[in-house]
C-alpha positions as CSV (number, residue, x, y, z in Angstrom):
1,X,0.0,0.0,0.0
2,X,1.2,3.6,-0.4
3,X,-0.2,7.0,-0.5
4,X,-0.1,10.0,-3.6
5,X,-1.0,12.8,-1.7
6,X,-0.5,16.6,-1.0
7,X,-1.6,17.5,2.4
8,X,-1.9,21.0,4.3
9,X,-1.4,20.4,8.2
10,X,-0.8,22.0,11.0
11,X,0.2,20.7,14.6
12,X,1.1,22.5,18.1
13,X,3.2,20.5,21.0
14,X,6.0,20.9,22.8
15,X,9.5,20.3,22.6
16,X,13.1,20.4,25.2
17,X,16.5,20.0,25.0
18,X,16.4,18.1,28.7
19,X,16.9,14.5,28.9
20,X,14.3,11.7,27.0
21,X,12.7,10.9,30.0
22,X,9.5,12.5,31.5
23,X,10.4,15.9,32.7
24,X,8.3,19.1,33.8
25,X,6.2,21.1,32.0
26,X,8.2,24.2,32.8
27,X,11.7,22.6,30.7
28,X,9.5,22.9,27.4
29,X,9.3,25.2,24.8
30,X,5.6,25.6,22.8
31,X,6.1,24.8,19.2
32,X,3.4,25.8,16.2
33,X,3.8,24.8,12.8
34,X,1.7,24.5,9.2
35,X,2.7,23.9,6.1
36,X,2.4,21.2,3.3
37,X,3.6,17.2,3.2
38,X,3.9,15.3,0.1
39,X,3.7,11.7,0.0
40,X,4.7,9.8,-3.1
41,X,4.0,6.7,-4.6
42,X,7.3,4.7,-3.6
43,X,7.6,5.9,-0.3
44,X,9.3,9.4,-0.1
45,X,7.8,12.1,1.5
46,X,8.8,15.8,1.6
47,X,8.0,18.9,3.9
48,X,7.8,22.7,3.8
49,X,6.1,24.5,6.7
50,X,6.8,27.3,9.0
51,X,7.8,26.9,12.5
52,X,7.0,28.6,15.5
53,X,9.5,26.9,18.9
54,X,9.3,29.3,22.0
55,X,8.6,32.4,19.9
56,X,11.0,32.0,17.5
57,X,9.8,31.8,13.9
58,X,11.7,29.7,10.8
59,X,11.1,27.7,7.9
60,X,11.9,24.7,7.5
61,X,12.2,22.1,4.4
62,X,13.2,18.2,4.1
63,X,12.4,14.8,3.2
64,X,12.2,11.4,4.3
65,X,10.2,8.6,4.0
66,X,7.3,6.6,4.9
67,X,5.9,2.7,5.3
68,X,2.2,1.8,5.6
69,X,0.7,-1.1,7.8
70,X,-2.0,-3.2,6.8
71,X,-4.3,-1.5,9.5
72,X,-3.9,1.5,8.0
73,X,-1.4,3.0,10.7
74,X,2.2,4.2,9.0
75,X,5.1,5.6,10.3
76,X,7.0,8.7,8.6
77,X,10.8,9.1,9.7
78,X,12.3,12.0,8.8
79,X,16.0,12.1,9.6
80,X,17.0,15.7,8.8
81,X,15.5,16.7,12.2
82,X,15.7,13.2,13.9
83,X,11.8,13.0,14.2
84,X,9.4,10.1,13.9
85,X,5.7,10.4,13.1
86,X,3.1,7.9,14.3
87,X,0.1,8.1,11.2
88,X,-3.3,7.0,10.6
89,X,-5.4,7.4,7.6
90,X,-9.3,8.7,8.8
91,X,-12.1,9.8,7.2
92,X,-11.7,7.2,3.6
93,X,-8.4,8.2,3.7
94,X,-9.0,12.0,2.8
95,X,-7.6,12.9,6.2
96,X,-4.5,11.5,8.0
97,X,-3.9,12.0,12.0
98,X,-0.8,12.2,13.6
99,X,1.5,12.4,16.6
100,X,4.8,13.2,16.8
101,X,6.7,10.2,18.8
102,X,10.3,11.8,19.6
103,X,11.7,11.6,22.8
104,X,11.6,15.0,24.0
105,X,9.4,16.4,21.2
106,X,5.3,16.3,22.0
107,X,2.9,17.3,19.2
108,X,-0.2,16.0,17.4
109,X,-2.2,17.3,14.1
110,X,-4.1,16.8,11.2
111,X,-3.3,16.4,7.6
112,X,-5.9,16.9,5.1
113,X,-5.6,16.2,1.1
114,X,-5.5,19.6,-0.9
C-alpha cells in the first residue's frame, strides 16, 4: 500500500533540549507549525512548513520517507530533524492523523488532502 498525496497540516506541541525521560512542564518550549507534506508513490515524502518553537519563527524544508501497515497505521521518519511520526489514515483516507513520537518532542495534528 502507499499513498499519492498533497496535504496542508498543522500541529502545536511541545519540545526540550532536557533528557528523553519525562520531565516538567516548565523545561519545554511551545512549538506551532503549518505547512504542506507530500507523500509519493514509492515511499518518499517531503515537507515545507513554517515553524514557531518558544517564539522563535523559521522555515523549515526536508524529506524522508514513509511505510504503511496493513491496518492503515504508518510511520514517517524524517531524519534531517531526527523525528518520527506515528500516522493513521481517517475519514476514507481524505484525512491522515498524527502524533509526533520523539523523545523529547510532543505534538499531534491533522493532515488533510489539498
Amino acid at each position: 500500500m502507499s499513498l499519492n498525496a498533497n496535504c496542508g497540516f498543522s500541529f502545536e506541541g511541545f519540545t526540550t533540549d532536557g533528557p528523553p525521560n519525562p520531565v516538567k512542564l516548565g523545561v519545554f518550549s511551545p512549538v506551532a507549525a503549518a505547512g504542506t507534506i507530500t507523500f509519493e508513490p514509492n515511499g518518499a515524502l517531503s515537507r515545507s512548513f513554517t515553524a514557531s518553537v518558544g517564539g522563535a519563527i523559521f522555515p523549515v524544508v526536508d524529506s524522508g520517507s514513509y511505510s504503511i501497515n496493513p491496518d492503515c497505521t504508518f510511520t514517517a521518519n524524517l531524519p534531517e530533524v531526527g523525528e518520527t511520526w506515528n500516522l493513521i489514515l481517517v475519514n476514507g483516507g481524505k484525512q491522515i492523523e498524527f502524533l509526533v513520537n520523539t523523545p523529547g518532542r510532543v505534538g499531534a495534528g491533522i493532515l488533510s488532502q489539498q
